[in-house]
C-alpha positions in Angstrom: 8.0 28.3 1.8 4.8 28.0 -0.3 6.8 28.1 -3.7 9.4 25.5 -2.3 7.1 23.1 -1.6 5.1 23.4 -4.7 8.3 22.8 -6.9 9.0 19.6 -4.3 6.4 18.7 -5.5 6.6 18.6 -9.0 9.6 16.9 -8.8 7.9 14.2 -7.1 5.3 14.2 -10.3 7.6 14.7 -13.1 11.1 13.4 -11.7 10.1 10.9 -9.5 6.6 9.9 -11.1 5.0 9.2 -7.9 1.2 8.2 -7.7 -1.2 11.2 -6.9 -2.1 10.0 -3.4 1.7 9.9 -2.2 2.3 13.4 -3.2 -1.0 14.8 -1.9 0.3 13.3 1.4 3.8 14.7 1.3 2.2 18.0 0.8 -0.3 17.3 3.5 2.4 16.5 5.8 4.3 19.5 5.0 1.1 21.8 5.1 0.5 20.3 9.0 4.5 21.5 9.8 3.9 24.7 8.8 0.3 25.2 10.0 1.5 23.8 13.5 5.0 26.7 13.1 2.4 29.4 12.7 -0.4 28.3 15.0 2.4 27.8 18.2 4.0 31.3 16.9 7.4 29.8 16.1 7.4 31.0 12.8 5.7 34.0 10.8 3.3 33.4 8.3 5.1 31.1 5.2 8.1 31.9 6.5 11.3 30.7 3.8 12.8 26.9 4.3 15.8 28.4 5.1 14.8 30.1 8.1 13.4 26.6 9.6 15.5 25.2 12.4 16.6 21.7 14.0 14.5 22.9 17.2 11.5 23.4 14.9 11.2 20.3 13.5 12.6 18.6 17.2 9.2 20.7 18.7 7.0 19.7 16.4 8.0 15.3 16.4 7.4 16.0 19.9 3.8 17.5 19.8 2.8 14.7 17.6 3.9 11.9 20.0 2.7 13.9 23.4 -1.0 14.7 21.4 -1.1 10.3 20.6 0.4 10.2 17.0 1.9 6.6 16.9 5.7 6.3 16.4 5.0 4.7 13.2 3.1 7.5 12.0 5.2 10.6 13.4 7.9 8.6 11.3 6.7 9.2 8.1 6.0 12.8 9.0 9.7 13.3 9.4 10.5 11.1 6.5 8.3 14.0 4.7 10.3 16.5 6.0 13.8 14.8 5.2 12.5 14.5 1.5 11.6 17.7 1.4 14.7 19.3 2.5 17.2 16.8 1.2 15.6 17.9 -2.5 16.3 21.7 -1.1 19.7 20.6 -0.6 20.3 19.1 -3.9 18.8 21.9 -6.1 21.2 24.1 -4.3 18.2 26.1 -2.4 19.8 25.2 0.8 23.3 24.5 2.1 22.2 22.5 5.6 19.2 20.2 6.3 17.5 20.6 9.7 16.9 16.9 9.9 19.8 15.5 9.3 20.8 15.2 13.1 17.2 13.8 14.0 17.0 10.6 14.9 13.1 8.9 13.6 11.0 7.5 16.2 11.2 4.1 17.0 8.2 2.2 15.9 6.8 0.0 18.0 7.3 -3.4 16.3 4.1 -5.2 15.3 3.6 -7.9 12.5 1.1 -7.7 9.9 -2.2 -9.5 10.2 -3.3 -11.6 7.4 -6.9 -13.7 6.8 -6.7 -18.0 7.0 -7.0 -19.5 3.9 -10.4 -21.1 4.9 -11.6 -17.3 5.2 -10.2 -16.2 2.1 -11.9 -18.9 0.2 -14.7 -17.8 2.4 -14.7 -14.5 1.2 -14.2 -16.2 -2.9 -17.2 -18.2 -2.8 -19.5 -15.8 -1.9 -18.9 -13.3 -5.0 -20.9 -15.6 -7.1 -20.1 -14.0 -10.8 -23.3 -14.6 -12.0 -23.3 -10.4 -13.0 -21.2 -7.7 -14.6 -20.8 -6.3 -11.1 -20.2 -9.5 -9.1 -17.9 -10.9 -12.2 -16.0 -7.6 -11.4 -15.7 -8.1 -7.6 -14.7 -11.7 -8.6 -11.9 -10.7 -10.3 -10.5 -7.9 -7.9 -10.5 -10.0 -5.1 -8.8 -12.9 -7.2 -6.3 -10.5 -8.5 -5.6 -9.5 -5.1 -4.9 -12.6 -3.6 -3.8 -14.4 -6.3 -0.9 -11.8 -7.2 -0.6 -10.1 -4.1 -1.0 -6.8 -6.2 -1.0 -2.6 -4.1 -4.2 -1.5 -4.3 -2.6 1.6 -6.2 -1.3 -1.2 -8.6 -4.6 -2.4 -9.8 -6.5 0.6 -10.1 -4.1 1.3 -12.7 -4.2 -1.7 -14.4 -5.3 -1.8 -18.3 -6.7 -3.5 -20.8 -2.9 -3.5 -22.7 -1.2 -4.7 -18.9 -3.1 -8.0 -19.2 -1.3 -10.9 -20.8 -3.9 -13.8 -20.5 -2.0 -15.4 -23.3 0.9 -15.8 -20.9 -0.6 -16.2 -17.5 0.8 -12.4 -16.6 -0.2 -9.1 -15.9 2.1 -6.0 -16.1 1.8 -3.6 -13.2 3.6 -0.2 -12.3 4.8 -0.2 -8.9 6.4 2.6 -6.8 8.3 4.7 -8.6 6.7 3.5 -11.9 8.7 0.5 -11.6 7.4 -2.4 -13.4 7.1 -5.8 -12.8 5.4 -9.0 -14.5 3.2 -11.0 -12.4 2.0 -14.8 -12.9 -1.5 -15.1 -13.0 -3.1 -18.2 -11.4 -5.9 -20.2 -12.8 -8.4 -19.0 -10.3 -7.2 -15.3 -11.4 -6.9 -15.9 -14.9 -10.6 -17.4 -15.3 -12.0 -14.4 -12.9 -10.2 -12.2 -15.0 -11.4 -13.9 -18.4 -15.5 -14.1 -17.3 -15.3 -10.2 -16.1 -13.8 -9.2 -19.4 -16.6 -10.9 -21.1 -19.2 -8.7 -19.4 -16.8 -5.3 -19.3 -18.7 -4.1 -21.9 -22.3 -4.0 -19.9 -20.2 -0.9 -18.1 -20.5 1.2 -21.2 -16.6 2.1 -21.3 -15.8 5.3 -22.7 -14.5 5.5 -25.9 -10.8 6.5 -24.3 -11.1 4.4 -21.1 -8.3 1.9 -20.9 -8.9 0.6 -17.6 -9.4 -3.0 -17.0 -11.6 -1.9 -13.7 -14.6 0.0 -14.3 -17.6 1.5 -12.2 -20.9 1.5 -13.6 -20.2 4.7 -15.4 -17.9 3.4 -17.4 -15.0 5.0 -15.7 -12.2 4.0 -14.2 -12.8 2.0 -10.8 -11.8 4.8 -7.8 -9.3 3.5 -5.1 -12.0 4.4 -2.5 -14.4 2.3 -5.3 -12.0 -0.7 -4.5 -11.8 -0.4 -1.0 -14.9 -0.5 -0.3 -16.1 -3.2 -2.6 -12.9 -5.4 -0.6 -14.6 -4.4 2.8 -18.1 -5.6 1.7 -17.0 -9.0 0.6 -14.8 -9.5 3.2 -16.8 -8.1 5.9 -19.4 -11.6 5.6 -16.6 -13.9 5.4 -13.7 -12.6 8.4 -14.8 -10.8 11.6 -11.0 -9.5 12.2 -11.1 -5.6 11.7 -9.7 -3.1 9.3 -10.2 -5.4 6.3 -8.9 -4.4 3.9 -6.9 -4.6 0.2 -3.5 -4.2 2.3 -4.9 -7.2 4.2 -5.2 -9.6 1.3 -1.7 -8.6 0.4 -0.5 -9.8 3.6 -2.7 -12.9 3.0 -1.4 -13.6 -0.1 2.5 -13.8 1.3 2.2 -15.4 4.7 0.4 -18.1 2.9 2.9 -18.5 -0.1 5.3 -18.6 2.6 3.3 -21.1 4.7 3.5 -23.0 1.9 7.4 -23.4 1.1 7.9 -20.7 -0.8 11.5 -18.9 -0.2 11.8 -15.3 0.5 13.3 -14.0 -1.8 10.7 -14.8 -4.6 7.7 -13.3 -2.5 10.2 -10.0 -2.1 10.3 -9.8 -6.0 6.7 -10.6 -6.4 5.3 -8.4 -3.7 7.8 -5.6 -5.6 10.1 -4.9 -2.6 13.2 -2.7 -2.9 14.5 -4.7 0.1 14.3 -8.3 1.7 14.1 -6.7 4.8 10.9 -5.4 4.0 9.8 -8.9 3.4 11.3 -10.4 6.3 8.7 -9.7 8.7 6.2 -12.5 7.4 9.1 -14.9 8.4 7.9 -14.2 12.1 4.2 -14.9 10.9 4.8 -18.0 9.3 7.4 -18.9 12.2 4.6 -18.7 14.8 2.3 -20.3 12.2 4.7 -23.8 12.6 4.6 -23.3 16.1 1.3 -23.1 16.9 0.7 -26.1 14.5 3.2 -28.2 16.2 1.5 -27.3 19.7 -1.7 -28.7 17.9 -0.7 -31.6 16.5 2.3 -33.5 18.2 1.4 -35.9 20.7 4.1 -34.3 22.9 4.5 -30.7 22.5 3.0 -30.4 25.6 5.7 -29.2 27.9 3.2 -29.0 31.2 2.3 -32.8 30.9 
């Protein structure tokens, strides 16, 4: 199956252009079914796709629930798996997928978390962009929440995706498709002050990138990550802060706000509106709990 998967996965690269981190984890996935086949004795060592059954895969979705994989999570493994196969199928390597008849795990249903606005601009005013680092933070946390831009998104950024003429920035989304993005004034002057002090970075000659680390290379998603954690870690003390967080952020309060659904779907790059539609129950409770608050009689106990 070795050779099977490795051609999966240059369709993935070349066909389907998708970023290095989500084919790294489809093959991780796919590595973890068949190390799991052979380690239970199900299977022989790299045994062919064909020779993988329904009761396989059935086996191995349960193992991950029973050993405390979330739903959610098992989910994508089989999503992996369905991928897989269903590109097996369609290159004519296979005549039947094994997953066809398997139904995903429910997920259990739980709504995003997102920061307040007083501890986003918590989190803003204490990157003071008085260096070429801190002008840099600046501007990463302003893009974030100011365009609701994936993490993946703005590592990739360049100098040519920026529009400041315009108030836009081009970004590349899943599946390399592209979208234009309005830039605030908050993120266009963050944006404007780092790029005055990019060049204290030392760029390389053929580096592109609008983010850079002190080496003058491009900024690392882990790079990112962790300068998001630091900044946000002194201003929230909810947990797993992170860039995903600010994205969340950035919708429930454009929403909070009167914005309509379908324009955060096209700005967050959604394929679908229901994708979106879960930060409808965010900002629904949001109105709740500030009616509760605020009208003199909300109080149904009094």
């Amino acid at each position: 199956m070795t050779g099977e998967v490795e051609s999966f996965l240059l369709y993935l690269r070349r066909e389907k252009r998708y970023s290095i981190h989500t084919i790294k984890a489809y093959g991780s996935d796919l590595e973890q079914f068949m190390d799991y086949l052979v380690e239970t004795n199900r299977v022989h060592e790299r045994p062919a796709a064909s020779e993988i059954t329904q009761d396989h895969i059935r086996a191995y979705m349960g193992s991950l629930i029973q050993y405390g994989m979330s739903k959610r999570s098992a989910a994508r493994k089989l999503a992996s798996l369905r991928a897989f196969f269903g590109y097996l199928i369609r290159t004519d390597q296979m005549d039947r997928d094994p997953t066809a008849a398997l139904p995903f795990p429910k997920a259990e249903k739980t709504l995003p978390r997102f920061l307040s606005e007083a501890e986003m601009a918590r989190a803003l005013e204490l990157v003071h962009p008085d260096s070429p680092l801190r002008s840099r933070d600046r501007a990463i946390l302003e893009l974030f929440y100011g365009t609701g831009i994936r993490l993946s998104e703005l590592v990739g950024v360049n100098l040519e995706d920026l529009r400041l003429g315009d108030l836009t920035i081009r970004v590349l989304g899943k599946g390399r498709k592209e979208r234009i993005l309005p830039l605030g004034k908050s993120a266009y002057n963050a944006l404007k002050q780092y790029l005055d002090m990019r060049a204290n970075f030392k760029p390389r000659a053929d580096e592109w990138a609008v983010f850079l680390n002190p080496m003058g290379k491009r900024l690392s998603v882990r790079g990112v990550q962790l300068i998001v954690q630091r900044w946000l870690r002194n201003a929230s003390e909810k947990e797993k802060l992170s860039p995903h967080l600010i994205r969340h952020t950035f919708a429930t309060h454009l929403l909070d706000r009167g914005a309509d659904l379908e324009s955060v779907k096209e700005l967050l790059g959604h394929a679908s509106l229901s994708t979106t539609q879960v930060y409808t129950h965010l900002t629904r409770d949001h109105l709740l709990k500030v009616y509760r608050q605020a009208h003199p009689r909300s109080d149904l106990d009094s």
